[in-house]
N, CA, C and O atoms as a GROMACS GRO file, in nm:
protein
  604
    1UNK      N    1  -2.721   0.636  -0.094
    1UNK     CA    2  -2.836   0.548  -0.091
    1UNK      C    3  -2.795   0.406  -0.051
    1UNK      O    4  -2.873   0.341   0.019
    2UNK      N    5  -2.681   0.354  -0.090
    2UNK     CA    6  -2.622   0.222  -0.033
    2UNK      C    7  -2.636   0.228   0.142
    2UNK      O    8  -2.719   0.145   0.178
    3UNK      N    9  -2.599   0.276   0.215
    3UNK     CA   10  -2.604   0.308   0.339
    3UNK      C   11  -2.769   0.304   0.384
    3UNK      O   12  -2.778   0.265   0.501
    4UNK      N   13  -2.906   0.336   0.321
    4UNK     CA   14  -2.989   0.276   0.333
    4UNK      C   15  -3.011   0.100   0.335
    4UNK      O   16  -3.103   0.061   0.408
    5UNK      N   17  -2.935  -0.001   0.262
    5UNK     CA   18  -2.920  -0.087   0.252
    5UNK      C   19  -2.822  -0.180   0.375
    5UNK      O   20  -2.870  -0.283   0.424
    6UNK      N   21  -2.705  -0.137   0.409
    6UNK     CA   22  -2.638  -0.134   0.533
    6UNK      C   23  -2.571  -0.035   0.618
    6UNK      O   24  -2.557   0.081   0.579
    7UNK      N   25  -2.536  -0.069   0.714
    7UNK     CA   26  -2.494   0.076   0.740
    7UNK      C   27  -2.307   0.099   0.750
    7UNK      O   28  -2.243   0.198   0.785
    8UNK      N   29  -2.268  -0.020   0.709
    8UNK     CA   30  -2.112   0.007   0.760
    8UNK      C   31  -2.073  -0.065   0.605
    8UNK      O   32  -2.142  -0.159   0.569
    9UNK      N   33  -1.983  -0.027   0.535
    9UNK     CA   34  -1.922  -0.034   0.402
    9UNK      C   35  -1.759  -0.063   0.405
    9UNK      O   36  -1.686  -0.001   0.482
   10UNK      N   37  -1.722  -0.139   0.335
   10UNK     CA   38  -1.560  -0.132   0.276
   10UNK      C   39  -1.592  -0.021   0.163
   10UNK      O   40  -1.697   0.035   0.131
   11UNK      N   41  -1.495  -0.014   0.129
   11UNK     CA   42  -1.457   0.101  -0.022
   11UNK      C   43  -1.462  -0.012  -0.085
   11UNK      O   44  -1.562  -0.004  -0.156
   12UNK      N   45  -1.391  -0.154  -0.106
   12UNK     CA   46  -1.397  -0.246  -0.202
   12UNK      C   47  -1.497  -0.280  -0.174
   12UNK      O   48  -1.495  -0.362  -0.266
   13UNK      N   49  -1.649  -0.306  -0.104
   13UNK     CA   50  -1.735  -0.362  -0.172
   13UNK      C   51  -1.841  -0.238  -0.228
   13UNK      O   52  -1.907  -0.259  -0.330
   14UNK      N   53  -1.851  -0.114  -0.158
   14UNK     CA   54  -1.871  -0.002  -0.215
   14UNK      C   55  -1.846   0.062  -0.354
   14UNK      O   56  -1.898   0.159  -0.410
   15UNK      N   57  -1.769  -0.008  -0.384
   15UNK     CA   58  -1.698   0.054  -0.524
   15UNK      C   59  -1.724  -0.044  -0.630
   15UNK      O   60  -1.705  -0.019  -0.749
   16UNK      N   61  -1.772  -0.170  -0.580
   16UNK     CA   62  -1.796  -0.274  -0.667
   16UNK      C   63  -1.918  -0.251  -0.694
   16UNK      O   64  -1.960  -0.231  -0.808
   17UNK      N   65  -2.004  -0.252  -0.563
   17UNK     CA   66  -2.135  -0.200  -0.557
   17UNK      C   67  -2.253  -0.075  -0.632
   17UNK      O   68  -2.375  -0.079  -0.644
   18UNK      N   69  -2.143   0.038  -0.674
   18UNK     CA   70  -2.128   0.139  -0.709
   18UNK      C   71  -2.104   0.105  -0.885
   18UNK      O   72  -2.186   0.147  -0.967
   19UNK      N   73  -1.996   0.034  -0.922
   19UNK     CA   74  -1.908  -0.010  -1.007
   19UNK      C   75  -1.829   0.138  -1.016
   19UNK      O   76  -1.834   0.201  -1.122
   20UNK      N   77  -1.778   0.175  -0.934
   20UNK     CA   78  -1.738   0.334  -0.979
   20UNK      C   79  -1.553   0.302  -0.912
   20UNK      O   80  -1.514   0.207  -0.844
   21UNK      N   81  -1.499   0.382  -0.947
   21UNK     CA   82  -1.319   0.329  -0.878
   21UNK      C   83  -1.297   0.333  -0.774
   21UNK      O   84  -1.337   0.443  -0.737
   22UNK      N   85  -1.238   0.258  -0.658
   22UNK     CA   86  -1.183   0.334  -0.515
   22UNK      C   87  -1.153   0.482  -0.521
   22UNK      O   88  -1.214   0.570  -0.460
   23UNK      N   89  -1.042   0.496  -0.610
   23UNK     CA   90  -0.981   0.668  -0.601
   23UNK      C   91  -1.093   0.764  -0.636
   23UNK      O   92  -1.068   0.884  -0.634
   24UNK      N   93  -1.221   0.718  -0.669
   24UNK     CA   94  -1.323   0.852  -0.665
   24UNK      C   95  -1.397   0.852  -0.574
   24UNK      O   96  -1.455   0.951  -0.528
   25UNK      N   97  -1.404   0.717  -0.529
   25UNK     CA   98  -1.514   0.702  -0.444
   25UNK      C   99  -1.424   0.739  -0.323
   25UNK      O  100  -1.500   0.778  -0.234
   26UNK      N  101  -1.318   0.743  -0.288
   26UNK     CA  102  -1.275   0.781  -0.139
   26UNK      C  103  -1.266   0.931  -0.146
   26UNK      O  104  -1.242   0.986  -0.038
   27UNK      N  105  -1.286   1.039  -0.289
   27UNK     CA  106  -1.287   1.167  -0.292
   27UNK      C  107  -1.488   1.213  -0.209
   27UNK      O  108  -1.544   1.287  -0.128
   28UNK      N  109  -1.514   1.110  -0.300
   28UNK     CA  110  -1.671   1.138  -0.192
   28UNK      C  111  -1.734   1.138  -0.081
   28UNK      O  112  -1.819   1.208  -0.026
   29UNK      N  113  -1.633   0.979  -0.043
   29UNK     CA  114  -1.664   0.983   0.105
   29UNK      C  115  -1.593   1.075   0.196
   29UNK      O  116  -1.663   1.121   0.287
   30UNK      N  117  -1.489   1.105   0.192
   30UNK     CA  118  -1.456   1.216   0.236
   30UNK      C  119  -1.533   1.347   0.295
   30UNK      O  120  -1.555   1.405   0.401
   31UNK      N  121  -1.572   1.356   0.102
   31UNK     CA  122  -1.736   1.529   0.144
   31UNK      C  123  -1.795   1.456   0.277
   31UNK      O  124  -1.784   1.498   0.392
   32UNK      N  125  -1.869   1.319   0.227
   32UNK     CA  126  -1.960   1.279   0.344
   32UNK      C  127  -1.856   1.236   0.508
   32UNK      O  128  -1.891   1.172   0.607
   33UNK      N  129  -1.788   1.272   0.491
   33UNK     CA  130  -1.743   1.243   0.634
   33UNK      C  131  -1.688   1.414   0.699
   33UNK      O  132  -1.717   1.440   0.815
   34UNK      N  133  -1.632   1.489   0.637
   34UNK     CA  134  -1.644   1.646   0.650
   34UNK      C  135  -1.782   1.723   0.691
   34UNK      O  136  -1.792   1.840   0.726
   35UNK      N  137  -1.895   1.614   0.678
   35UNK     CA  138  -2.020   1.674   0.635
   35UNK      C  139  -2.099   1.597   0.797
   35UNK      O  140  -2.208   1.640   0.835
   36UNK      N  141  -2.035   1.498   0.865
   36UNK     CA  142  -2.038   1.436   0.980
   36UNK      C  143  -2.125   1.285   0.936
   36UNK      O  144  -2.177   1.207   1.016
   37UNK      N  145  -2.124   1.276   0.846
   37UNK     CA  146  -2.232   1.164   0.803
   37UNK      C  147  -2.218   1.015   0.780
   37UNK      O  148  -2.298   0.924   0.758
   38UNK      N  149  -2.063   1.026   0.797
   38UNK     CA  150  -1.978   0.909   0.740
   38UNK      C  151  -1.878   0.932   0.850
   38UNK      O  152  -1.842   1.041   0.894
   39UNK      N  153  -1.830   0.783   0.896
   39UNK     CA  154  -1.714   0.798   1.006
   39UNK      C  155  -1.588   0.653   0.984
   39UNK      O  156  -1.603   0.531   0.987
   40UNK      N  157  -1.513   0.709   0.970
   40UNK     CA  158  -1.391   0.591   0.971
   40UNK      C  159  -1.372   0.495   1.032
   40UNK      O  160  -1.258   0.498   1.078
   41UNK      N  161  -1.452   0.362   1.073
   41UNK     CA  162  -1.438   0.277   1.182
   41UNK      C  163  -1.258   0.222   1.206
   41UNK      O  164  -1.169   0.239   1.290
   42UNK      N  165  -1.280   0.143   1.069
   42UNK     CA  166  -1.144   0.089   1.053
   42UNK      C  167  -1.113   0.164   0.930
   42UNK      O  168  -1.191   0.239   0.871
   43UNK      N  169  -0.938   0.124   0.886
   43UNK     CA  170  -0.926   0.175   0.784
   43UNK      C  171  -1.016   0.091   0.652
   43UNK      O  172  -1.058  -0.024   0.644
   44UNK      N  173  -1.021   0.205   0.560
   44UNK     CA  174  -1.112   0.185   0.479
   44UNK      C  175  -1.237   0.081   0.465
   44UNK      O  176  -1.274   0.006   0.376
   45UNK      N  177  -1.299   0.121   0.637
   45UNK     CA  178  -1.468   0.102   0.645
   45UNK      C  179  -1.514   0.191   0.698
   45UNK      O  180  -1.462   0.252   0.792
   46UNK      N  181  -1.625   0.214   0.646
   46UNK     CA  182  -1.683   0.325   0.695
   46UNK      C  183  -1.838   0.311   0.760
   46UNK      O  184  -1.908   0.214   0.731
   47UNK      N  185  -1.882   0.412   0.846
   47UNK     CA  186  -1.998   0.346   0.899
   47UNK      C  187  -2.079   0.508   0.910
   47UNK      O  188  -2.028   0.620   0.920
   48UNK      N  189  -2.216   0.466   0.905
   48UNK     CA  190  -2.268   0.583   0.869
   48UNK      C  191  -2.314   0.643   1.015
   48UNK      O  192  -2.355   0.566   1.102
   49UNK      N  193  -2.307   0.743   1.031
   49UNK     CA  194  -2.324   0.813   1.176
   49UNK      C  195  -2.422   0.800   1.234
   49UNK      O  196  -2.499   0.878   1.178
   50UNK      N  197  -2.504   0.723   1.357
   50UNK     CA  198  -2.605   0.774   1.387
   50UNK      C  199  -2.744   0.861   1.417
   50UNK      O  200  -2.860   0.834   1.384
   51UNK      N  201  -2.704   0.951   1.475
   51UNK     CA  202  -2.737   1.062   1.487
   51UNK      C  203  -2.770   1.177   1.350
   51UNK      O  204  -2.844   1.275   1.352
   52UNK      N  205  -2.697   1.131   1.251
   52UNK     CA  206  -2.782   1.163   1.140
   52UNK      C  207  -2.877   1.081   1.026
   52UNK      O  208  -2.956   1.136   0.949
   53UNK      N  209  -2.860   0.993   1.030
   53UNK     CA  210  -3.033   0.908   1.005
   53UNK      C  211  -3.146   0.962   1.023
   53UNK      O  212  -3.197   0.994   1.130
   54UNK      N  213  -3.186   0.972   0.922
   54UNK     CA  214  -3.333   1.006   0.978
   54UNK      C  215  -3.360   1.192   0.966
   54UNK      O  216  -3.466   1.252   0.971
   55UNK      N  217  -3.277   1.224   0.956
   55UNK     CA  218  -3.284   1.415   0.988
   55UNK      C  219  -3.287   1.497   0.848
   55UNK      O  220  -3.180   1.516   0.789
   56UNK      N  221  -3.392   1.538   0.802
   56UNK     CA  222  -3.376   1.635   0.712
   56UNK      C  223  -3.250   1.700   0.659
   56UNK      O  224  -3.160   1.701   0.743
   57UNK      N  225  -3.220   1.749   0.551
   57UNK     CA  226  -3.145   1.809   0.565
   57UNK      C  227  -3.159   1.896   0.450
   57UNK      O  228  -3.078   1.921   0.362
   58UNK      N  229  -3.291   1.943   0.471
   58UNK     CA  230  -3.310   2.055   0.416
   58UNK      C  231  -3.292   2.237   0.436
   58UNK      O  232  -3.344   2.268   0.543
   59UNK      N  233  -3.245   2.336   0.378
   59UNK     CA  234  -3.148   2.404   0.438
   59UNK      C  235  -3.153   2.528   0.341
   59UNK      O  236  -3.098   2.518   0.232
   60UNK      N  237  -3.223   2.659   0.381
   60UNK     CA  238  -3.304   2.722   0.253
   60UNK      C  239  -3.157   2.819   0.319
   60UNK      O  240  -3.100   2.822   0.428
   61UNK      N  241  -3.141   2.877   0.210
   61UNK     CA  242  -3.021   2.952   0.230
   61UNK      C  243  -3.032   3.114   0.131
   61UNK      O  244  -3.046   3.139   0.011
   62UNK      N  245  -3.016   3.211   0.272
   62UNK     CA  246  -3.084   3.343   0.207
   62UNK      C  247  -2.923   3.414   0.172
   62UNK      O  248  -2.810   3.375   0.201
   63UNK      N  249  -2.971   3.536   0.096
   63UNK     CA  250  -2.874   3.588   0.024
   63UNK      C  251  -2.739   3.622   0.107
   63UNK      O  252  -2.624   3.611   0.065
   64UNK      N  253  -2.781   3.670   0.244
   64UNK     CA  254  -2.635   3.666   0.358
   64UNK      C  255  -2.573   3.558   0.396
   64UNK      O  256  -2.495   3.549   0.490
   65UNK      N  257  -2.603   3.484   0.332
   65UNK     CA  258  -2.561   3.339   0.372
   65UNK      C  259  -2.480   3.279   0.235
   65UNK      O  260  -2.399   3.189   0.254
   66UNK      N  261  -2.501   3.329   0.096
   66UNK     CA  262  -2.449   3.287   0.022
   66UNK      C  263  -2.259   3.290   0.024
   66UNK      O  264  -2.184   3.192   0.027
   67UNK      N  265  -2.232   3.400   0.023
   67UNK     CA  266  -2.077   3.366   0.057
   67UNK      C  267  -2.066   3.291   0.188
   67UNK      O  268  -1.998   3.188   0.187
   68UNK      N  269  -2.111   3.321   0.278
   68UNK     CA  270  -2.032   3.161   0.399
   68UNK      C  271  -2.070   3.019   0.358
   68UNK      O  272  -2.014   2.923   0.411
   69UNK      N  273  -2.171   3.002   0.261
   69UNK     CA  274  -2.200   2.871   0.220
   69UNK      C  275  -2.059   2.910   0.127
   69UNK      O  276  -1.953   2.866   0.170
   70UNK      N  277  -2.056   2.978   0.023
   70UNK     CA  278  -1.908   2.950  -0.093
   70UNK      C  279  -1.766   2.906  -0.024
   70UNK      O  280  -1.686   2.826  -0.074
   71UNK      N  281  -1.747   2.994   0.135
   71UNK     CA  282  -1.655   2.956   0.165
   71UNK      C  283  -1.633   2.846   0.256
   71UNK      O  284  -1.522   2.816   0.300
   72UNK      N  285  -1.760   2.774   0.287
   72UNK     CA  286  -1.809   2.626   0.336
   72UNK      C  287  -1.784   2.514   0.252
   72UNK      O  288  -1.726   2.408   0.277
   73UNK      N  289  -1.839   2.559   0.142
   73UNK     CA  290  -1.814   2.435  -0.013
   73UNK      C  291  -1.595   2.479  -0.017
   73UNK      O  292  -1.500   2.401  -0.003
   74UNK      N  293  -1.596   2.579  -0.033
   74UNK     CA  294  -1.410   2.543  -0.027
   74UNK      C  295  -1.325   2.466   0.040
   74UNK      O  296  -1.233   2.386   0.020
   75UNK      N  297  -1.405   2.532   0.152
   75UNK     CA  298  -1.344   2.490   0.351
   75UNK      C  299  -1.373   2.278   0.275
   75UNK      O  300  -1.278   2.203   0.254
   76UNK      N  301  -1.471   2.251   0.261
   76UNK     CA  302  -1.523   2.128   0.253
   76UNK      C  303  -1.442   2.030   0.139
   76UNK      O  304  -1.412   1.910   0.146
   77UNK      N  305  -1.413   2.151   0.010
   77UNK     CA  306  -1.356   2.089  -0.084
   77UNK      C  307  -1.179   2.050  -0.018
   77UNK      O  308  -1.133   1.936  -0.025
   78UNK      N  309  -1.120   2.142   0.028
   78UNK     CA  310  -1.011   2.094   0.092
   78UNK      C  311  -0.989   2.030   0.183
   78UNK      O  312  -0.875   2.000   0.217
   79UNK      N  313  -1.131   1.984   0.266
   79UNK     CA  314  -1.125   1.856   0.357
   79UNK      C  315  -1.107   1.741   0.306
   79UNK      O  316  -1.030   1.656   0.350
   80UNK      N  317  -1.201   1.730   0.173
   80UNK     CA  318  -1.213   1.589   0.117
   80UNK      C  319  -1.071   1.557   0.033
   80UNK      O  320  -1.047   1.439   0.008
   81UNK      N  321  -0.964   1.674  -0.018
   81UNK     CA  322  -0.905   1.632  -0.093
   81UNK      C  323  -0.778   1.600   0.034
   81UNK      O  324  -0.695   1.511   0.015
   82UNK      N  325  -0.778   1.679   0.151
   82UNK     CA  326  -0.679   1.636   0.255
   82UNK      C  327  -0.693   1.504   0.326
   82UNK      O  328  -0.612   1.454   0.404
   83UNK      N  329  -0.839   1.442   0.277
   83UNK     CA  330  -0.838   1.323   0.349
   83UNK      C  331  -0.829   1.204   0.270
   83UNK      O  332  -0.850   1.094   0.322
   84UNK      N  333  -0.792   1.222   0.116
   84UNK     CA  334  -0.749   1.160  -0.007
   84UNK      C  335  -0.634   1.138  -0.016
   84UNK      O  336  -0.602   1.042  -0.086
   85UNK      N  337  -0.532   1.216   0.049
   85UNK     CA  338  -0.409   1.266   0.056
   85UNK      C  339  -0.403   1.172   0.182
   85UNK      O  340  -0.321   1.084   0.160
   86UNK      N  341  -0.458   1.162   0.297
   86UNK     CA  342  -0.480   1.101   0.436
   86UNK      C  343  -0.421   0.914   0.360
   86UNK      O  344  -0.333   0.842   0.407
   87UNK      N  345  -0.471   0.898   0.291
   87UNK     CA  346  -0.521   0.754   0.224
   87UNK      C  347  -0.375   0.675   0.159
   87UNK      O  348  -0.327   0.562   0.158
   88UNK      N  349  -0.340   0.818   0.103
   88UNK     CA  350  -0.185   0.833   0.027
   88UNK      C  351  -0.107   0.828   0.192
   88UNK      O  352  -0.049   0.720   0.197
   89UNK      N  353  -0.091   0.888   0.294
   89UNK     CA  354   0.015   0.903   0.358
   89UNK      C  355   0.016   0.780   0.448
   89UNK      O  356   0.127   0.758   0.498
   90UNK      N  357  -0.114   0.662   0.494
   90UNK     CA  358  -0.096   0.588   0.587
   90UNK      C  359  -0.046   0.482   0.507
   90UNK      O  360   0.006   0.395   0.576
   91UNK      N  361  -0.042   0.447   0.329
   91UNK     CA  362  -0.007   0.376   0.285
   91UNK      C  363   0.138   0.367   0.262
   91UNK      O  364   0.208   0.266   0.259
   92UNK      N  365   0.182   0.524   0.241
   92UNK     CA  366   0.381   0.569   0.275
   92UNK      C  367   0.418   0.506   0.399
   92UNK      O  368   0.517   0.432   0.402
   93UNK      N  369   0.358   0.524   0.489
   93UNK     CA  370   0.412   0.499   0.704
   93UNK      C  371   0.406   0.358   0.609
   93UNK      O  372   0.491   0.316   0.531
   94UNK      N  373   0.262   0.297   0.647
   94UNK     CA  374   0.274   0.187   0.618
   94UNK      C  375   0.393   0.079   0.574
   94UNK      O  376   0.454  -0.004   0.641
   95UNK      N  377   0.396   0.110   0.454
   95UNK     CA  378   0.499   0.049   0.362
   95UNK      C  379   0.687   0.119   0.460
   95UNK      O  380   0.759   0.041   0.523
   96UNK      N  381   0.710   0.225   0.447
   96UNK     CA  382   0.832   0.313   0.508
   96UNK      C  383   0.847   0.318   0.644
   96UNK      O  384   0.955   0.363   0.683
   97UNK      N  385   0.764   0.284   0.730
   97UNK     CA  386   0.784   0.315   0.891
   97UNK      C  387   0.757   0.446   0.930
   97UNK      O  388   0.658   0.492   0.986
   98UNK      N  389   0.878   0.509   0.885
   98UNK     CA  390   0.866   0.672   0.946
   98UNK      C  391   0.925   0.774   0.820
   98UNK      O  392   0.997   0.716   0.739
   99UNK      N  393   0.902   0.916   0.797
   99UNK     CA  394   0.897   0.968   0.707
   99UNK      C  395   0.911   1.130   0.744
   99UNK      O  396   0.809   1.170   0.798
  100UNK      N  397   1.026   1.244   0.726
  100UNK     CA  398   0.965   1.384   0.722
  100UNK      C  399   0.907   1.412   0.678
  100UNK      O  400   0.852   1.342   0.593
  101UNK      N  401   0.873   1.552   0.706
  101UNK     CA  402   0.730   1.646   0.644
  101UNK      C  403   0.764   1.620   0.510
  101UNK      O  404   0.697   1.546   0.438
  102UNK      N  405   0.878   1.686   0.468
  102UNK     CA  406   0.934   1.677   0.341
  102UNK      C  407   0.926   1.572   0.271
  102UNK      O  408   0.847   1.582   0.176
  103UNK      N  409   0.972   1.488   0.280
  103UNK     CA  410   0.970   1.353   0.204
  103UNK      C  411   0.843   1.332   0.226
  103UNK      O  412   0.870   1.290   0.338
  104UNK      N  413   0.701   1.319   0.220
  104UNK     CA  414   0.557   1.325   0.260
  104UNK      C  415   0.546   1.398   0.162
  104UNK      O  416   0.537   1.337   0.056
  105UNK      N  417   0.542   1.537   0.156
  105UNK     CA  418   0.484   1.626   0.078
  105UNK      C  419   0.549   1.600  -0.043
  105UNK      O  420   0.476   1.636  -0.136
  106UNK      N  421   0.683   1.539  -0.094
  106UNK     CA  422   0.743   1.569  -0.211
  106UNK      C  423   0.660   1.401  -0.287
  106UNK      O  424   0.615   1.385  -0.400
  107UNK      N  425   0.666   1.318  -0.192
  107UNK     CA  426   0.550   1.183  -0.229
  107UNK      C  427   0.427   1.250  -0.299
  107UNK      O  428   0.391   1.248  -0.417
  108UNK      N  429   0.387   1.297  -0.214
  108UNK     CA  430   0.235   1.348  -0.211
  108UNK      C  431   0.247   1.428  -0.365
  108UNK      O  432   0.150   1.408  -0.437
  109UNK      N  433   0.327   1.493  -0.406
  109UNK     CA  434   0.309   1.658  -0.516
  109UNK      C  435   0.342   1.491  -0.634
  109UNK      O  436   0.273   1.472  -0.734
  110UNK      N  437   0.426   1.419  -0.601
  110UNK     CA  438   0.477   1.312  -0.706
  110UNK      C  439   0.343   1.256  -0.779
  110UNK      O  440   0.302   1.289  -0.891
  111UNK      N  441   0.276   1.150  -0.680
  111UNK     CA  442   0.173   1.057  -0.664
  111UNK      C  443   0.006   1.139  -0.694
  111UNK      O  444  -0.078   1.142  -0.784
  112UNK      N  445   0.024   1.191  -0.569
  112UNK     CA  446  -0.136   1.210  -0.466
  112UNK      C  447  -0.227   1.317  -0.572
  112UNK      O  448  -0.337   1.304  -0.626
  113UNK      N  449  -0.123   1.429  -0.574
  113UNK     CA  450  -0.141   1.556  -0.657
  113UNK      C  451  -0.154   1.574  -0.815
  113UNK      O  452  -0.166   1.677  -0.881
  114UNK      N  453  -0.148   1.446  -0.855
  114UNK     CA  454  -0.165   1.478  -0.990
  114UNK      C  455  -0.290   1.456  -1.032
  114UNK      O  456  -0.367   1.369  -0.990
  115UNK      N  457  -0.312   1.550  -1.131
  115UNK     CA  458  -0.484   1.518  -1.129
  115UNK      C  459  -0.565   1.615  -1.064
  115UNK      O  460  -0.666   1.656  -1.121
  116UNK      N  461  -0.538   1.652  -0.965
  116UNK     CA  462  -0.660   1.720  -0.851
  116UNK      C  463  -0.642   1.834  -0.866
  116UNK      O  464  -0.544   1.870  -0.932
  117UNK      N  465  -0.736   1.932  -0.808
  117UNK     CA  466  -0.731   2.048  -0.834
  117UNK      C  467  -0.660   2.205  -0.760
  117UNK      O  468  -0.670   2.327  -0.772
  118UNK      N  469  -0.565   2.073  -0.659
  118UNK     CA  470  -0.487   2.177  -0.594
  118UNK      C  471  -0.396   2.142  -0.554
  118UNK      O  472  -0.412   2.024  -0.524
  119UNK      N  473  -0.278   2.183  -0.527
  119UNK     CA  474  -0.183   2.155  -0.448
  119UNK      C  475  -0.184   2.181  -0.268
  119UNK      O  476  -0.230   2.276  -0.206
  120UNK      N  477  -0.112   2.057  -0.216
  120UNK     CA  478  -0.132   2.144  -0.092
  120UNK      C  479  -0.010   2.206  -0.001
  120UNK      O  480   0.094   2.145   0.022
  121UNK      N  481  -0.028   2.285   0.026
  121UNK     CA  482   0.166   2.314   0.042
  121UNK      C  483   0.186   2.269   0.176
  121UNK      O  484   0.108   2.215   0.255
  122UNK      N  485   0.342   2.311   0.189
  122UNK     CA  486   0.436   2.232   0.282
  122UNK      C  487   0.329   2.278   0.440
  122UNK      O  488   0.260   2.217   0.521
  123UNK      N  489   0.358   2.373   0.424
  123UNK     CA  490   0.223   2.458   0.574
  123UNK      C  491   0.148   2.389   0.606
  123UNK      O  492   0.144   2.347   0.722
  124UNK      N  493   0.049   2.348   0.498
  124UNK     CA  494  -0.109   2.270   0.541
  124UNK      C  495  -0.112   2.154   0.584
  124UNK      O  496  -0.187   2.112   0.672
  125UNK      N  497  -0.007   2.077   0.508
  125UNK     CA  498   0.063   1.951   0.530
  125UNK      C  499   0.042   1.923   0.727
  125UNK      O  500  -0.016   1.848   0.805
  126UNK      N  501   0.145   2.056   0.725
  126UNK     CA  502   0.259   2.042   0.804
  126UNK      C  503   0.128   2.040   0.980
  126UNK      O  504   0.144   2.004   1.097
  127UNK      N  505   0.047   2.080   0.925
  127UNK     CA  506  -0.096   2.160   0.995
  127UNK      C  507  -0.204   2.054   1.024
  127UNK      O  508  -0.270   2.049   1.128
  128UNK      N  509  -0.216   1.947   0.895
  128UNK     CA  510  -0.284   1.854   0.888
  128UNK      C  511  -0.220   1.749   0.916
  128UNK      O  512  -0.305   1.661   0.931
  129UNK      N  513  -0.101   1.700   0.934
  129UNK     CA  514  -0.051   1.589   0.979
  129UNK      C  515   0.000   1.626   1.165
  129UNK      O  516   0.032   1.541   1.248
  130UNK      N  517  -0.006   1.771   1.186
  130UNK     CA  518   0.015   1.793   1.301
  130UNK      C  519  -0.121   1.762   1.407
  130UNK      O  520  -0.137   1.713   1.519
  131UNK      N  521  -0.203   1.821   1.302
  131UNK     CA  522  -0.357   1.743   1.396
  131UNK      C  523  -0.381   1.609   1.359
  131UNK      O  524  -0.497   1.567   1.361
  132UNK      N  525  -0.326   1.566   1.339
  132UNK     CA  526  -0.363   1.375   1.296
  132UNK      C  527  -0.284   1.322   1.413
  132UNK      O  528  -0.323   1.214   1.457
  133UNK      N  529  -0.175   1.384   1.474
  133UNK     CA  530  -0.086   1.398   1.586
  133UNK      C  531  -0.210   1.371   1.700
  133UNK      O  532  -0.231   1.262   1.754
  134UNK      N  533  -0.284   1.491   1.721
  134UNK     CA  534  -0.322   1.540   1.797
  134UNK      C  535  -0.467   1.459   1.874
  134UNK      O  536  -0.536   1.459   1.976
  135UNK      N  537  -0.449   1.389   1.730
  135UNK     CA  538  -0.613   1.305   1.743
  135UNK      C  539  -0.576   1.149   1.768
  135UNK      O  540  -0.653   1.054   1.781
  136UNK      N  541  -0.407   1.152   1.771
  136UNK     CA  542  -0.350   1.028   1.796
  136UNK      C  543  -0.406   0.897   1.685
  136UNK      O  544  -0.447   0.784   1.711
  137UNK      N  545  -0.386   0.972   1.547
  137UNK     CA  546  -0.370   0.864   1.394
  137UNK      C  547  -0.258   0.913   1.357
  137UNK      O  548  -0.239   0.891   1.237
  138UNK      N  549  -0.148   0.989   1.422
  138UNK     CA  550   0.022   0.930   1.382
  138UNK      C  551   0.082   1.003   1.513
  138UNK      O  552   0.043   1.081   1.600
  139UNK      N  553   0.230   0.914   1.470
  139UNK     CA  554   0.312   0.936   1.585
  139UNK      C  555   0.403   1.031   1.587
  139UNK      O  556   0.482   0.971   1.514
  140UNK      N  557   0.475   1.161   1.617
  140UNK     CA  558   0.584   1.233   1.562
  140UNK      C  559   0.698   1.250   1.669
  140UNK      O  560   0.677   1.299   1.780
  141UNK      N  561   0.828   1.201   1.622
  141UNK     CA  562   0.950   1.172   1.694
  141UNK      C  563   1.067   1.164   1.629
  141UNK      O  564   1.082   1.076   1.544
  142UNK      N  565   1.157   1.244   1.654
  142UNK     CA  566   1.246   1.250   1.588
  142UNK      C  567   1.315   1.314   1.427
  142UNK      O  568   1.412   1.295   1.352
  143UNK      N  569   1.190   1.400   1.438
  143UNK     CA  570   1.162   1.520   1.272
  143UNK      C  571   1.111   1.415   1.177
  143UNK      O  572   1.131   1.416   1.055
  144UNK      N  573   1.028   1.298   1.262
  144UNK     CA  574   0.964   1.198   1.150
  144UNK      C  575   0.834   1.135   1.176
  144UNK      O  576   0.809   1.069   1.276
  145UNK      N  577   0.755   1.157   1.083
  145UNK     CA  578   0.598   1.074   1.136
  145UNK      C  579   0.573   0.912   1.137
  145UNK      O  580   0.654   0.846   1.073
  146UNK      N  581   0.469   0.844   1.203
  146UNK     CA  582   0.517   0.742   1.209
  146UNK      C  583   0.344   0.717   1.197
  146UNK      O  584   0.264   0.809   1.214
  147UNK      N  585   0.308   0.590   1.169
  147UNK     CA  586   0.202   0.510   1.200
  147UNK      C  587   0.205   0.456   1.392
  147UNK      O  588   0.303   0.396   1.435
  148UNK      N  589   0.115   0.481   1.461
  148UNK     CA  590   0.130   0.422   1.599
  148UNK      C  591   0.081   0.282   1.532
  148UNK      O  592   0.008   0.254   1.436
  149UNK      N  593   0.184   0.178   1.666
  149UNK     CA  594   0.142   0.054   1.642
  149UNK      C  595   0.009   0.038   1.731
  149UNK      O  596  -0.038   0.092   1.831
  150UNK      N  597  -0.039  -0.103   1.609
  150UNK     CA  598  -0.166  -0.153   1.655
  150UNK      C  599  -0.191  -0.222   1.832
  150UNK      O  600  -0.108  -0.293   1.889
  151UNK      N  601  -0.298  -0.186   1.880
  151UNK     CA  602  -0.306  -0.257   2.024
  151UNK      C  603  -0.333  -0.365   2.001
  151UNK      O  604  -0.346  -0.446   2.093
   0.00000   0.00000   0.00000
């Protein structure tokens, strides 16, 4: 409902706004950005998508449809918690420069993972930081990921 009010948000004034914490509120925006509704302008601002304004999203869902919605809400739940984890790894580059899979994931199980309701293993990692590659939000060279520098 804030996003009725403006359309592009920090997490810090969102969360003030909210009074609710950054670390939950970036588990939500997440759903809403998995969900196409929310988009990452800069880091941690977010801006609400065009193209969905305005559109119903009402969505009657018959009994053959109930398991692909269950495995939609999963598919969705491990988007939002991989892009929580996303939040955790640009702040590692950040701070470290460059980093293996390994040292990432053993951060991540330390820090990121406690608390939540899943682990994510070395594979998914390895899967999800390979498409972050791919979409050119990190750099990989040398068996190490990197933050690309700013233009």
């Amino acid at each position: 409902m804030q996003y009725e009010k403006q359309e592009r948000w920090t997490i810090d004034e969102l969360s003030s706004a909210l009074q609710v914490p950054a670390t939950a509120l970036r588990r939500k925006i997440a759903f809403w950005q998995s969900q196409g509704l929310l988009k990452e302008e800069q880091t941690d601002t977010f801006l609400l998508v065009e193209e969905h304004k305005g559109r119903s999203h009402d969505i009657v869902i018959g009994e053959d449809e109930e398991a692909e919605s269950a495995m939609a809400s999963a598919h969705a739940q491990k988007e939002e918690e991989l892009q929580v984890f996303w939040t955790y790894i640009v702040g590692m580059l950040s701070n470290l420069e460059s980093l293996p899979l390994e040292r990432i994931h053993s951060v991540l199980r330390m820090f990121a993972m406690q608390g939540t309701s899943g682990e994510i293993t070395l594979e998914e990692l390895n899967h999800f930081l390979d498409k972050k590659v791919k979409d050119q939000c990190l750099l990989y060279s040398g068996g190490s990921y990197r933050l690309p520098k700013p233009s």
